[in-house]
C-alpha positions in Angstrom: 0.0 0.0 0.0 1.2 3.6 -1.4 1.9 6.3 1.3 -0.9 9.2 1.5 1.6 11.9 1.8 2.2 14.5 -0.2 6.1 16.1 -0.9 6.4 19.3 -0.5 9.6 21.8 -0.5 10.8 24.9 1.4 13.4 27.6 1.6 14.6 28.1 4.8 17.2 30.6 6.0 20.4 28.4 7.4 19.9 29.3 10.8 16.6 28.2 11.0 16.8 25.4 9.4 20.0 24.4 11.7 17.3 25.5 14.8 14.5 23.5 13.5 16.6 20.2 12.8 18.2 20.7 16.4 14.7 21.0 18.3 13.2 17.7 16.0 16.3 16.2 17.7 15.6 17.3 21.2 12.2 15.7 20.5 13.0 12.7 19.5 11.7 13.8 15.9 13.1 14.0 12.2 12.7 17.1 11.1 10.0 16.1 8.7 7.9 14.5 11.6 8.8 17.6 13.2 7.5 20.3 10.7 4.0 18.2 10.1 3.5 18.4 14.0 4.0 21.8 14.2 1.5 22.4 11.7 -1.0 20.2 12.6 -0.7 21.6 16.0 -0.9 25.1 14.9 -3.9 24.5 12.7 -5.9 22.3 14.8 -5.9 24.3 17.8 -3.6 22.3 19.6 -1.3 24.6 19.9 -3.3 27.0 21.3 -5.4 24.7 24.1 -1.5 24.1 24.9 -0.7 27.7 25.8 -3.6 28.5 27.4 -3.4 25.6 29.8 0.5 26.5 30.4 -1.3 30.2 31.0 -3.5 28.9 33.9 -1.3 26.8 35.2 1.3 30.4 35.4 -1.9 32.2 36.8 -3.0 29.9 39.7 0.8 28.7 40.9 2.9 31.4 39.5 4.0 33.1 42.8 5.1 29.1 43.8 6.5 29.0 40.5 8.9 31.8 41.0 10.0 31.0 44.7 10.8 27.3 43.6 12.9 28.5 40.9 14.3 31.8 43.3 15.1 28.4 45.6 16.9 26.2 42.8 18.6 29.2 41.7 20.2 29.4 45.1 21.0 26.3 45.7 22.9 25.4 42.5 24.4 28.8 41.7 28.0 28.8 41.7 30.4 29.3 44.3 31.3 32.7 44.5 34.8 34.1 46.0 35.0 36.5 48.7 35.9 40.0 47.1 39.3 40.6 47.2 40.1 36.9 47.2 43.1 35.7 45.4 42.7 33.6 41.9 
């Protein structure tokens, strides 16, 4: 059985083409897998019932949000030398 998809072709500056392929990586995706999901998402509304639940999720824990990162940020900055401290 014959594959329902259609080829298609794009221009794509370098740099986001580099950025595109890197993020289907970090998902798991090739970067065709990758560009269909985006669309699909984008024109299904997926994409947008996914922001708006990241936006109430900011809205009702936000001030948590921000003290757990302020808390991590602590935690794991760097070690910093006294001033005056020799290198």
């Amino acid at each position: 059985m014959g594959s329902t998809k259609k080829q298609t072709q794009l221009r794509l500056e370098p740099g986001v083409l580099a950025a595109g392929k890197d993020a289907a990586a970090a998902r798991g995706l090739d970067f065709n897998r990758y560009v269909e999901r985006l669309i699909a998402e984008d024109t299904t509304g997926a994409r947008a019932a996914g922001m708006a639940a990241a936006q109430r999720l900011i809205d009702s824990h936000g001030d948590f949000l921000t003290g757990l990162e302020a808390d991590l940020n602590e935690r794991y900055a760097p070690a910093r030398k006294p001033r005056g401290a020799a290198a």
